[in-house]
Steps between C-alpha positions, in 0.01 A plus 500: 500500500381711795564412840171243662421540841362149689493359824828427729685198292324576168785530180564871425511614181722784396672654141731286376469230752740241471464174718706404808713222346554707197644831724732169654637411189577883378695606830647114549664586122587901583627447837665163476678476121854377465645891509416469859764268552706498870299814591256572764132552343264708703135519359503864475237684246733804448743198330471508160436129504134585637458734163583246293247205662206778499590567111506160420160462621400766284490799805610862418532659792636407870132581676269274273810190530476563873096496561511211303734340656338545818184366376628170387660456833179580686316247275684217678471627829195314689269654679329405877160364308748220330593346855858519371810684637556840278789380310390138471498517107836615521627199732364237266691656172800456783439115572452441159835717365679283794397150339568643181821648584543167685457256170720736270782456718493178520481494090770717479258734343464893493313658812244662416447876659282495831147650463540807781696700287229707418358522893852586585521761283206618654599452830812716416297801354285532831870499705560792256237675593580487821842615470394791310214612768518864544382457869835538600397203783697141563400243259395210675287169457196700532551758275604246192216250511299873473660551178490122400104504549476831305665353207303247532136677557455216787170562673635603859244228669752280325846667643532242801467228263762623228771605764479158696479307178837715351666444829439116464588493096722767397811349593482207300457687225805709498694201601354308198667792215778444708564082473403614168750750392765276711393174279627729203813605723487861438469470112111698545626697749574470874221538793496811662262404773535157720218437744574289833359185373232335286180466584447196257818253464674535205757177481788465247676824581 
């Protein structure tokens, strides 16, 4: 399939596109396995565990995993026409992992992996980029959310909306893998990053 241009919020279509929730489920089972057990996991696509979720969605080479990737992020993000913060889409798959993650506990059930793995894993790539500018200048809030929104491809009449909306969001996202990875206690791996709070209450810790 060849890539399909469309308006701001239309779904892109690219070579071997794979969905968001499936890309969730690939790098939940690479990054997070029982070999990862009492170590710190950092969602890193020079890790091999990247490789192997890209393979297993049928991906051959770093680039193609990546751009898709990317597009099945963007496809949740929510654009100004919607009326809706950028990252609303993602905060409802948080609610609704909390209240699920809230009734399996209580069951004595298995947790079942958050649903930002895959926009953290994004998240992480675009800090990589930054890392790795040749500019030779300090990296700095600025300079990231540049990299984020080229990832992305975000329109820039929609760069106000995406940095306030991540500054609002992002936090409880990170701190949800981390209640998760702690409800396992360390036997998917530890957290390496811990945000100051969470913007949505997570109870039964």
């Amino acid at each position: 399939m060849s890539l399909v241009s469309g308006s701001v919020g239309e779904q892109l279509v690219i070579p071997g596109f794979a969905d968001y929730m499936d890309w969730n489920a690939a790098l939940a089972g690479a990054f997070f396995s029982s070999q990862r057990s009492g170590q710190l996991v950092y969602l890193d696509k020079d890790d091999a565990a990247f490789e192997a979720a890209y393979t297993s969605l049928g991906f051959e080479s770093e680039t193609d995993a990546v751009s898709s990737l990317a597009t099945a992020v963007c496809n949740k993000l929510c654009w100004y026409q919607t009326g809706r913060s950028a990252f609303a889409e993602y905060d409802m798959l948080t609610k609704r992992w909390v209240y699920e993650r809230n009734v399996a506990r209580a069951q004595k059930k298995p947790v079942k992996a958050p649903p930002h793995i895959a926009l953290l894993m994004m998240l992480s790539i675009a800090a990589e980029r930054m890392q790795s500018s040749p500019s030779g200048k300090p990296a700095g809030d600025g300079s990231y959310y540049v990299q984020l929104e080229r990832a992305l491809n975000v329109p820039s009449k929609e760069s106000k909306r995406l940095r306030g909306s991540f500054m609002e969001s992002s936090e409880a996202y990170w701190e949800a893998l981390s209640v998760w990875l702690e409800d396992y206690a360390g036997t998917r791996g530890l957290p390496s990053a811990y945000q100051g709070c969470c913007v949505l209450p997570i109870k039964n810790r």
